[in-house]
N, C-alpha and C positions, 0 to 999 in steps of 0.2 A: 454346129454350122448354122448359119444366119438364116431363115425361113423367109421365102419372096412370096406376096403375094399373089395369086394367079388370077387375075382378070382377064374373063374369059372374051370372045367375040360373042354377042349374041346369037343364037342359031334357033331360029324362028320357030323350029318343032317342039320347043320346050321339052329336051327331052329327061329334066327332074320333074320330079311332082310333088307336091304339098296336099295334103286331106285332114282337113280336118271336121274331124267328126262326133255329133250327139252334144256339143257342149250345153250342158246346163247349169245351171246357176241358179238357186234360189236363195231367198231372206227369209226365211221362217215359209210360211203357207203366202209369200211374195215370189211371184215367178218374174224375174232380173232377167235370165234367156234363157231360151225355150227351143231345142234341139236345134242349134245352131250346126252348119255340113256346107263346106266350103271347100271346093277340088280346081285348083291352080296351078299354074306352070311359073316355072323358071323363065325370066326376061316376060313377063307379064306386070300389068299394072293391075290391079285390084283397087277399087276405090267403095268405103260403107260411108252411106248418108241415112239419113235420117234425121227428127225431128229432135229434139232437146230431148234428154231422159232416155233415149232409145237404146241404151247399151253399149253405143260405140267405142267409148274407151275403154268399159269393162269388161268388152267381148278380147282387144290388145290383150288387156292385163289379167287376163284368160290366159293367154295365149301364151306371155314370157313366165305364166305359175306364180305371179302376183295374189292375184286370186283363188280360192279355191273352188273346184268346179268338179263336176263331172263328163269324161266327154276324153276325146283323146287328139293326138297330131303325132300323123305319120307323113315323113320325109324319105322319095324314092331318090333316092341321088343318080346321078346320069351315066356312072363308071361303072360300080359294078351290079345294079338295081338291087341293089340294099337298103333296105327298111332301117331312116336310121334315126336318133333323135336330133334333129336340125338344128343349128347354128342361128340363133336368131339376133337382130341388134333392133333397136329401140328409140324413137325420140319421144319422149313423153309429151304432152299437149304444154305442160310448164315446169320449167324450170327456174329454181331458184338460185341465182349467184348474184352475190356479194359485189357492186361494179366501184365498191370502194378500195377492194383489196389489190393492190398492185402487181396482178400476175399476168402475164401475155398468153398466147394463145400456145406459143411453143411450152411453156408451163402445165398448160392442159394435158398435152401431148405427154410431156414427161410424165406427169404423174399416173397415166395407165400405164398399167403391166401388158406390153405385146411382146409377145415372138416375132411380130412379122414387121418387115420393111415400110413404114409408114408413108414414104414419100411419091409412093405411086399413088394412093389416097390422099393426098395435100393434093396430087396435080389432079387427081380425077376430078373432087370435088370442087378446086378450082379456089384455093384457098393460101397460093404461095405469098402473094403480098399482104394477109392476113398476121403471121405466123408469129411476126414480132409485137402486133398490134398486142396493146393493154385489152383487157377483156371489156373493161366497164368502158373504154370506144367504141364498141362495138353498135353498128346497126342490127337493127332485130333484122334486118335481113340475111346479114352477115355473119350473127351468132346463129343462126340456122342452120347455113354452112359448117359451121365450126361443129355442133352438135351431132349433121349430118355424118360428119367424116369420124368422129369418133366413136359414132354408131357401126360405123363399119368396122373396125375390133372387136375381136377376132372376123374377120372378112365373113358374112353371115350365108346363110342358106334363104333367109326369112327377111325382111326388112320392115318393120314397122313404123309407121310416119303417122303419130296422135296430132292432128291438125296444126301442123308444122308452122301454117303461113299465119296463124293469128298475129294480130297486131303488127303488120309487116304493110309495108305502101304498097300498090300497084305494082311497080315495077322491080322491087326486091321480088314481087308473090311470083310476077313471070321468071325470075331469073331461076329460083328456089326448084317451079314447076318444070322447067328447062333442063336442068340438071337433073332431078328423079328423071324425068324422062331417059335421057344420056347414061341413067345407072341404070334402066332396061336396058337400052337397047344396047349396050357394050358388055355389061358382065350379069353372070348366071345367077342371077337371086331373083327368088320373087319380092313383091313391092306390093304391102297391102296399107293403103294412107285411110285415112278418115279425115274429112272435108266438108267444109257447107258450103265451098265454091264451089256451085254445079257446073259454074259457065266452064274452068277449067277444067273438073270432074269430065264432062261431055269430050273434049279434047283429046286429053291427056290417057284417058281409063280405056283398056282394055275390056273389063269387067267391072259390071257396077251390080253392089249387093244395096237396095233399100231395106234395113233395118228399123224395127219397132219392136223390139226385146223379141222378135223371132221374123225371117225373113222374112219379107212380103213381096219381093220383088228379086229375080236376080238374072243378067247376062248382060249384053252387051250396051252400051249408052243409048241406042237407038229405042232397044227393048224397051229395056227401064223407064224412059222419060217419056215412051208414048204410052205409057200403061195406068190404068183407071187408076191405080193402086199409086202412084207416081203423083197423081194429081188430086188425089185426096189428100193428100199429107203435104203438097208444097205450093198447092196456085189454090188460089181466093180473089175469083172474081179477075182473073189473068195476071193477078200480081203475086210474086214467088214470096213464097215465106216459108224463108233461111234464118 
């Protein structure tokens, strides 16, 4: 029998939970991250900044077992509160594809293995007059989209977004931000992005962690950006440095 995706309504109590906890990471007698503990809800934004070097994508690829680490991640699912190992999807910071090779987007599609109904995901992420497009048409805004929604195979528990909007104009970056937003506020995953656009960060982020291979800062945008710790790492002299 054909497996539907379930996209849920957002229900503001978040009532799944995500913890992650103690990750460490070292290089020899190099400490990379240093007891990383992060406790999230479902239909939350989470957003990690920090300075170049600070661990933010190898704290990700911590997280999908890319990396090897010490440290653990427990998922409270919202049905029967069981401890489970979560569903995670991915968009890495870069990807490489071939914009020679003459495959369409529906191509893409094909070539993962889902059980589940894809076309609630084409319309979520908002990707229907994409579908036949050739890839290597594609705007960086556009293949963001594309990446987005096939991140969600198999539909996740976890979402992870490695600075999605690089090389993307102004108005791809708003559309991109628009839509994570729209996958909080509609269905049950948490959404943890890594970002150097704070002006969006500030907006969009539920929760902001400032990272430097161990937290230095973490709660709400308010918190975060009025905190000494906040402004030792990004203003010199009233100019941000991102």
């Amino acid at each position: 029998m054909e497996k539907h995706i379930n996209i849920k309504q957002h229900n503001s109590c978040g009532l799944c939970c995500i913890k992650i906890k103690d990750i460490n990471i070292r290089d020899g007698k190099d400490i990379i991250l240093k007891d990383i503990n992060i406790h999230m809800h479902c239909g939350e934004i989470t957003c990690i900044i920090g300075p170049n070097g600070a661990g933010k994508s190898t704290l990700l690829k911590s997280i999908i077992g890319e990396i090897k680490h010490k440290g653990k991640i427990e998922y409270l699912n919202s049905h029967d509160n069981k401890v489970t190992k979560p569903k995670i999807g991915y968009v890495p910071q870069k990807v490489s594809i071939d914009k020679t090779i003459p495959i369409s987007v529906r191509d893409l599609f094909n070539s993962v293995d889902v059980n589940e109904n894809y076309e609630k995901i084409i319309e979520l992420i908002e990707i229907e007059d994409l579908i036949d497009k050739k890839v290597g048409d594609l705007s960086g805004g556009e293949m963001q989209k594309v990446l987005l929604a096939l991140a969600m195979y198999p539909f996740p528990d976890i979402l992870l977004l490695d600075e999605p909007l690089s090389n993307i104009d102004e108005i791809g970056m708003k559309k991109v931000y628009e839509l994570i937003n729209k996958l909080r506020e509609k269905c049950d995953i948490a959404i943890i992005l890594v970002s150097h656009d704070l002006e969006s960060v500030y907006k969009y982020a539920d929760n902001v962690i400032l990272l430097n291979k161990e937290i230095i800062k973490q709660g709400n945008p308010n918190t975060v950006y009025r905190s000494e710790e906040f402004k030792k790492i990004f203003w010199i002299e009233g100019e941000a440095n991102v």
